[in-house]
Every structure is written in C-alpha cells, then in structure tokens.
C-alpha positions in Angstrom: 118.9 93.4 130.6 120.4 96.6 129.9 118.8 98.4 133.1 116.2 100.3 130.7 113.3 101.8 132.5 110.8 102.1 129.6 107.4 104.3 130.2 105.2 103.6 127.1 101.9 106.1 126.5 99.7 105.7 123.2 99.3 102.0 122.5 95.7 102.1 122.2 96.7 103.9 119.2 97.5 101.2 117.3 94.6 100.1 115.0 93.9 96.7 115.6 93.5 94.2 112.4 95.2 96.5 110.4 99.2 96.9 108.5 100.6 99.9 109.6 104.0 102.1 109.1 105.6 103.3 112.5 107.6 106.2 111.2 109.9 106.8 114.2 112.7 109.4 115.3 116.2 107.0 115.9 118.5 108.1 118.5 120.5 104.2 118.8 120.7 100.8 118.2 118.5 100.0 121.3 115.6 101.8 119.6 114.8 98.3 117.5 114.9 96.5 120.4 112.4 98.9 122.8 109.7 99.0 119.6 110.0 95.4 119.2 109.4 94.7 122.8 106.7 97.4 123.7 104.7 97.7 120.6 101.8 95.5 119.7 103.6 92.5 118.4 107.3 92.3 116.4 107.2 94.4 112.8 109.3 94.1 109.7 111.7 96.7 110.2 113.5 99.1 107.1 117.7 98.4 108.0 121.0 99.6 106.4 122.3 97.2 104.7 125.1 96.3 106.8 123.2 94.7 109.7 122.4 91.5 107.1 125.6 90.9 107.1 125.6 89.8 111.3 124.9 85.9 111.0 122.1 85.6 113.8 120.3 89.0 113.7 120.3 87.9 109.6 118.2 84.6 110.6 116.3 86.6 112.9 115.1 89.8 111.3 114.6 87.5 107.8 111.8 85.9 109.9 110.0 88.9 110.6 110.2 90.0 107.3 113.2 93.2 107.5 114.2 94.4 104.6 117.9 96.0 104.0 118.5 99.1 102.0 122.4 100.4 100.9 122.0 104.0 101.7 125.0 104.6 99.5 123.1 103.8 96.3 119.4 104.9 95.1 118.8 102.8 93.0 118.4 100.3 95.7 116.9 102.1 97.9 114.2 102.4 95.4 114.2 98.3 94.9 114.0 98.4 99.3 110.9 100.4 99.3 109.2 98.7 96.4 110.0 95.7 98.9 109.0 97.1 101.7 105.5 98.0 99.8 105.6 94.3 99.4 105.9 93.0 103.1 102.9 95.5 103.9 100.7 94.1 101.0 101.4 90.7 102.2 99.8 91.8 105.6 102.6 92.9 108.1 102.8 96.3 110.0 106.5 98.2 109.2 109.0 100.3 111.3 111.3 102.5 109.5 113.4 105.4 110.5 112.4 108.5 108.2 115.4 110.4 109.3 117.6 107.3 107.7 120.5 107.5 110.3 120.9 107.3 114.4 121.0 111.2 115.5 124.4 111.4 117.1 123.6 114.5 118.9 119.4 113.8 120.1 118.0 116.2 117.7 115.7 115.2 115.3 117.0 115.1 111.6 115.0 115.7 108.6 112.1 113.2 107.7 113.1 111.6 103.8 109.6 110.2 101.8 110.2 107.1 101.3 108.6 105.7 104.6 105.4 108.3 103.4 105.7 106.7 99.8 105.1 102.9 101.3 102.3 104.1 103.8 100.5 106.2 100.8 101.5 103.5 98.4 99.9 100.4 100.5 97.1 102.6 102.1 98.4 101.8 105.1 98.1 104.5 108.1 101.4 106.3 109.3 101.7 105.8 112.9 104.3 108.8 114.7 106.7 107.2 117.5 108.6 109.4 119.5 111.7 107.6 121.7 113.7 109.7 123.8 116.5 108.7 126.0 117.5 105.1 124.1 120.9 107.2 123.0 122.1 107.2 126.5 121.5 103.8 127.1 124.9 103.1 124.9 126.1 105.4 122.2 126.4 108.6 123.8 127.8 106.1 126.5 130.8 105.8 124.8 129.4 102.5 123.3 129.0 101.0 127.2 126.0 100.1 128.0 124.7 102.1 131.1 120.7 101.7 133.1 118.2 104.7 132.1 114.9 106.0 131.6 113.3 105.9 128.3 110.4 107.1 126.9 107.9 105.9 124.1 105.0 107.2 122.6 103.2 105.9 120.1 101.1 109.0 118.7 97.7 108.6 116.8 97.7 107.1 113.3 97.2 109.4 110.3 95.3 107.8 107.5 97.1 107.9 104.3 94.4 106.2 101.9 92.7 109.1 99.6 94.8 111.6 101.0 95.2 114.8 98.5 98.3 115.1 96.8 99.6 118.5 98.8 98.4 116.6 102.4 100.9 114.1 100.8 103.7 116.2 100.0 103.4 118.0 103.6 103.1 114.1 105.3 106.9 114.0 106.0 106.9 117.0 107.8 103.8 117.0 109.9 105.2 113.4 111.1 108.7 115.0 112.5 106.6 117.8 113.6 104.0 115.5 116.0 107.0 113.2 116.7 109.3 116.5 117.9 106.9 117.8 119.8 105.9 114.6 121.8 109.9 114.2 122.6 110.3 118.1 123.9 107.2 116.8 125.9 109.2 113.9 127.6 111.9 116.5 128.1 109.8 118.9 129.6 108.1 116.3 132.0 111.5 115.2 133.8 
C-alpha cells in the first residue's frame, strides 16, 4: 500500500522446523512490517515499550507473542529478554533490533548482546537481516509516506548452540559486520 518495491534474496536460509532470532539492522517503522510480510511466517518481535500502549497494534502483536522492553530502565530490559528467552523456548522464531533504535541517518549503529544472549541462551541460531531503503519510505520523508525500492536479505544462520565463550563475545560484532556488508552490497548494486 505504501508503493514499496521489495526485492528479497536469502530465504532459503531460513532453517525450516526450527526457532530462530533475526537480528536485523532498523532504519524505520516500515521495517516490522516488510519482515513480517516477506519472511517465512509472522515472528514475535523485541519492541520499545511505547508501541503497547497503541490499542490495536497491542491486540495484534500480543497475538504473535511481542514482547515490550522500556529502554530507559535495565532492569527491565533484563525481565524483556528473560521473556523473550521464553517465547523462543515455547517454540516461536524472534526479531529484534540489536542496534535498539531506528538509525536516523542509514548507518548501522552498534550491535548491544542482548539479542546474542536469547539466541545463545535458547540455542536457537542467529539469523543476519540486512534492510536497506525502508527509511525513505517515511522518516527521512519527513514522516510522509513516499513509493521506493527496498531491499532484504536474509543472510545464512549462525549456530549458536556449543559455541565457545570468545566466538560468543565476538557474536554481536560479526552479525553488524555480515549485516553491513550485505547493505553496502545493495548500495553498490543500484
């Protein structure tokens, strides 16, 4: 509806039968809805705290199992992960946003643990996305919504279960590393 020309590469990627975390860049509010639409099937998603507050997206992301974290205070981020860790163990794949904000400017921010800590935590493997060009759709649009191209790709899971403790540690950066380099590869292609 928004005039969004999506190109999706990678979704034979996506181990089938199994829970998985999509750790993905975030550029706007339209990534949620292009992952929902073009991956697999619908996921629990990791959300601020603020969007439970909007009556019907409330009903709706409660029924695919979104959990809400106040970014403001650790403590419940903490209680949102352990959550999170719940909804996977219960048998449902998760997006979160590692970078824990929209990028106002495109670039990439820094990749926080806690996505890592549910994927390592659960077993589950972390699954790289890469979105480029959902930003222009609307918030670099001056909040109008305007038609463009945008690109997904769903990069190849890495497994999380057994892995060594400094593998762990470096996990957070290798994901914004693969996830960097497959958006400078959209950029590169146009």
């Amino acid at each position: 509806m928004a005039g969004a020309k999506v190109t999706v590469t990678g979704r034979e990627n996506i181990p089938e039968g199994r829970t998985c975390v999509f750790a993905s860049n975030h550029q706007s509010f339209f990534d949620i809805l292009v992952l929902l639409a073009h991956l697999d099937k619908p996921h629990a998603i990791l959300s601020k705290a603020s969007i439970g507050k909007v009556p019907l997206i409330r009903l709706w992301m409660k029924e695919i199992h979104c959990v809400y974290v106040d970014r403001a205070d650790m403590k419940a981020g903490i209680e949102a992960i352990n959550k999170m860790i719940e909804v996977i163990n219960n048998g449902y794949s998760a997006i979160i946003f590692p970078e824990g904000t929209r990028s106002k400017t495109g670039e990439i921010g820094e990749f926080k643990g806690g996505a890592f800590m549910v994927a390592q935590k659960t077993g589950a493997p972390v699954i790289p996305v890469a979105l480029d060009g959902t930003g222009a759709l609307f918030e670099r649009n001056h909040y109008w919504i305007k038609p463009g191209k945008v690109h997904l790709a769903i990069l190849p899971p890495i497994e999380t279960e057994g892995m060594a403790r400094k593998e762990s540690k470096e996990l957070p950066a290798k994901t914004q590393q693969l996830v960097t380099e497959a958006k400078a590869a959209f950029e590169t292609a146009e």
